[in-house]
N, C-alpha and C positions, 0 to 999 in steps of 0.2 A: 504493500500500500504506500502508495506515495505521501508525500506532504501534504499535494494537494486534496488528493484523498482524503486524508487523514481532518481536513479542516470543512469539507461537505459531510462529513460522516460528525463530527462534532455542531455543525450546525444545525445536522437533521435530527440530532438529538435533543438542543435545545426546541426545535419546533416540535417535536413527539413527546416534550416532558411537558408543554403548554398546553397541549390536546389531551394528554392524559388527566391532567386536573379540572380540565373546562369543557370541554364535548366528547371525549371516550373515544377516540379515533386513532391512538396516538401511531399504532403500526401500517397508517394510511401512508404517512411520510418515512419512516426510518426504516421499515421492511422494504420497499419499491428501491431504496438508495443502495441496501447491502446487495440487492441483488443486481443491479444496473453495473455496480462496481466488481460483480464478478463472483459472489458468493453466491455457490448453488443453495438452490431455496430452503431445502430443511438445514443446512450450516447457518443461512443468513437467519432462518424463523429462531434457532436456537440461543444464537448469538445476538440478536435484538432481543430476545428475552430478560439474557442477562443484562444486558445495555443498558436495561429500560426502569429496572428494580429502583435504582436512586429516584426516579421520575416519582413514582410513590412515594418515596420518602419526604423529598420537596412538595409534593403534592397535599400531603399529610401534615407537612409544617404551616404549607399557606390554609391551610383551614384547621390549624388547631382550635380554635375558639368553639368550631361548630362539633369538632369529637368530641369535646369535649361536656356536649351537652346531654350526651347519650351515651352515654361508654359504658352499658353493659347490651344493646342493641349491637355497636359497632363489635364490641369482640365477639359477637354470634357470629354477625355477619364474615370477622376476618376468620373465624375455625370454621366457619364452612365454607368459603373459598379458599384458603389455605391449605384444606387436605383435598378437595377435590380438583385444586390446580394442581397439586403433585398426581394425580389419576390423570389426568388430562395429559399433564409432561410423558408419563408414562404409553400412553396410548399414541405420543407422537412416535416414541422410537418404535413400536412394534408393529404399528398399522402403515399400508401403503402411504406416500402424502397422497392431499386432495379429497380426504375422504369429509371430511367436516368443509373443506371449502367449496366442494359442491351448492351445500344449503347455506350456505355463511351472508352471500348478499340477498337472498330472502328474506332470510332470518331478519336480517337489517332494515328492510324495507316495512317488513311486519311492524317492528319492532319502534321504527320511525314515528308509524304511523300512531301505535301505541301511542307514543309521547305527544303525538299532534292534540289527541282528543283526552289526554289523560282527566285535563280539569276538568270539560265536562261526563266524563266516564265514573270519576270518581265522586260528584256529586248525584250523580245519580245511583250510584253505590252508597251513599252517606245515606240517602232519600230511603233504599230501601231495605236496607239495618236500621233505621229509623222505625220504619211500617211491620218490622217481626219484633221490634222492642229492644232493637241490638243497637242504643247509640253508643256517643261517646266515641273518641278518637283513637286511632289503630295505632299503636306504638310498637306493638310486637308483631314477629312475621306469623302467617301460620304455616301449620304443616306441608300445603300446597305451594306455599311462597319458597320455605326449606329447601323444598324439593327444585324449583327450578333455581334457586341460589347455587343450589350443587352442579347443576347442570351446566349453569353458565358457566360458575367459577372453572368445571371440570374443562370448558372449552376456549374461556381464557388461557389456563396452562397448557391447551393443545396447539394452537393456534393463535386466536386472540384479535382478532381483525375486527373492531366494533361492539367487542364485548362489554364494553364501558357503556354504549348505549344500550344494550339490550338490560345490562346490570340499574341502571338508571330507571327504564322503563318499567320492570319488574319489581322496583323499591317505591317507584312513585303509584303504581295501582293498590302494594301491598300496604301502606303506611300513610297517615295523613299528618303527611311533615312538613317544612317548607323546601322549596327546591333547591336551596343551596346545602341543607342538612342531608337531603338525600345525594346530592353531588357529591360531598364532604364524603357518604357514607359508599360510594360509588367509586370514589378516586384510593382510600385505603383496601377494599374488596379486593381492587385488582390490583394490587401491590403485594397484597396476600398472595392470590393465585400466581403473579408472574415471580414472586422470593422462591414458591416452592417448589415451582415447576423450574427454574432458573438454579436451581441447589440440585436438584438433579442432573439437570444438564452436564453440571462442572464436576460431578463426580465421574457419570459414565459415558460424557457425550463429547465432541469434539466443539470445541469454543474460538473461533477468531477474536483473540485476545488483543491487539492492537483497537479490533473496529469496536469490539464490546466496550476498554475502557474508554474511549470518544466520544460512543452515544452517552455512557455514563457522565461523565462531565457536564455535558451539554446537558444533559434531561433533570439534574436534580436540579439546574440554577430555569430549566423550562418550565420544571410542575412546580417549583416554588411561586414563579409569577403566574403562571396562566391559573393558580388557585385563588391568589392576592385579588384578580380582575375578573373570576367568575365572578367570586361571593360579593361583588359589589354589581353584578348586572340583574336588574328587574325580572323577575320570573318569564315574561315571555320573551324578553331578548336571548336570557342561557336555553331556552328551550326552542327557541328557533334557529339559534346555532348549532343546538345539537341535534337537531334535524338535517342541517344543509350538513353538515358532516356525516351523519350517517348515512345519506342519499348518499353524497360522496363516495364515500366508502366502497358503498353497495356498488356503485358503476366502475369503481377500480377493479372490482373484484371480480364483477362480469368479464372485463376484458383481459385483466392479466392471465 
């Protein structure tokens, strides 16, 4: 890797540590770069893995205020994408690639759209918890929510292309929180899943260590700001950003 290399791979880390903390997209920009510059796809998917781990941590730091308002929800949330990102890591090395990105820009499209109508979906869900006697506000997940929290976090640690917004989508029908508490709770999730599945990696998997520690650099000083200027935008601006990136997303995925 050259110099030059070396300094697009550090920038594309700071734009994928932005996205990770602010619309969930972050392996739209730092996966398409390792592979342009020459790493075959499952070396580059494994190695923007690791790259990408600081992103969460920056991410985590620019919304400490909001973990901190929940912090026995969020550590549900991080032990169940924490262990089903290391299932996920696991299922990359043993499954053909391609198998999860078949459905990955559906999923995303779906998932979009989820978020387009979340407000009024979940008032009408408020409306009729209200009409069987079930008010009062959702703080905890349920069983059904668990269950696909496993699912994603498992497909973050496989993949991970969009997983931040399908994790978004899933937090905001299951919980009636504010949008930046469930970003908050969104952007630690998959810091979980990509630590676990990226701790695997480095034990039995092959790591482009130059390109890894470049995205690294770059993605903790990217998810530290792009967390800093979610948690200050209006609920429908972060939520129509995180639409036009997960459309994004979705049509990269189509064509690569």
């Amino acid at each position: 890797m050259t110099l030059g290399d070396a300094l697009i791979v550090l920038v594309a880390g700071f734009g994928a540590g932005a996205l990770t903390s602010s619309v969930g997209v972050a392996s739209l920009v730092s996966f398409p770069v390792l592979v342009a510059l020459g790493l075959p796809p499952v070396l580059a998917n494994m190695t923007n893995a690791v790259g990408l781990v600081p992103a969460g941590v920056g991410g985590g730091l620019g919304y400490r205020e909001e973990v901190r308002e929940h912090p026995r929800l969020n550590l549900l949330v991080l032990v169940l994408t924490g262990l089903s990102g290391l299932a996920g890591a696991a299922l990359l090395l043993v499954l053909p690639p391609g198998v999860f990105e078949l459905v990955a820009p559906w999923l995303l499209l779906f998932t979009c759209a989820i978020v387009a109508v979340q407000p009024r979906l979940s008032r009408w869900l408020a409306r009729r918890r209200e009409s069987h006697g079930e008010g009062g506000d959702r703080v905890t997940l349920s069983p059904i929510a668990i269950g696909f929290t496993l699912l994603i976090g498992a497909y973050g640690g496989y993949f991970g292309a969009g997983a931040g917004v399908m994790m978004l989508a899933l937090l905001a029908l299951s919980l009636d929180l504010d949008l930046r508490f469930l970003a908050a709770m969104r952007t630690t999730s998959m810091l979980a899943s990509k630590l676990t599945a990226a701790s695997l990696f480095v034990v039995v998997a092959e790591i482009d260590w130059l390109a890894a520690g470049m995205l690294a650099l770059g993605s903790v000083f990217g998810g530290y700001a792009g967390a800093r200027v979610a948690r200050l935008l209006p609920d429908p601006v972060l939520r129509g950003a995180v639409i036009v990136a997960g459309v994004a997303a979705a049509a990269y995925l189509f064509v690569a």
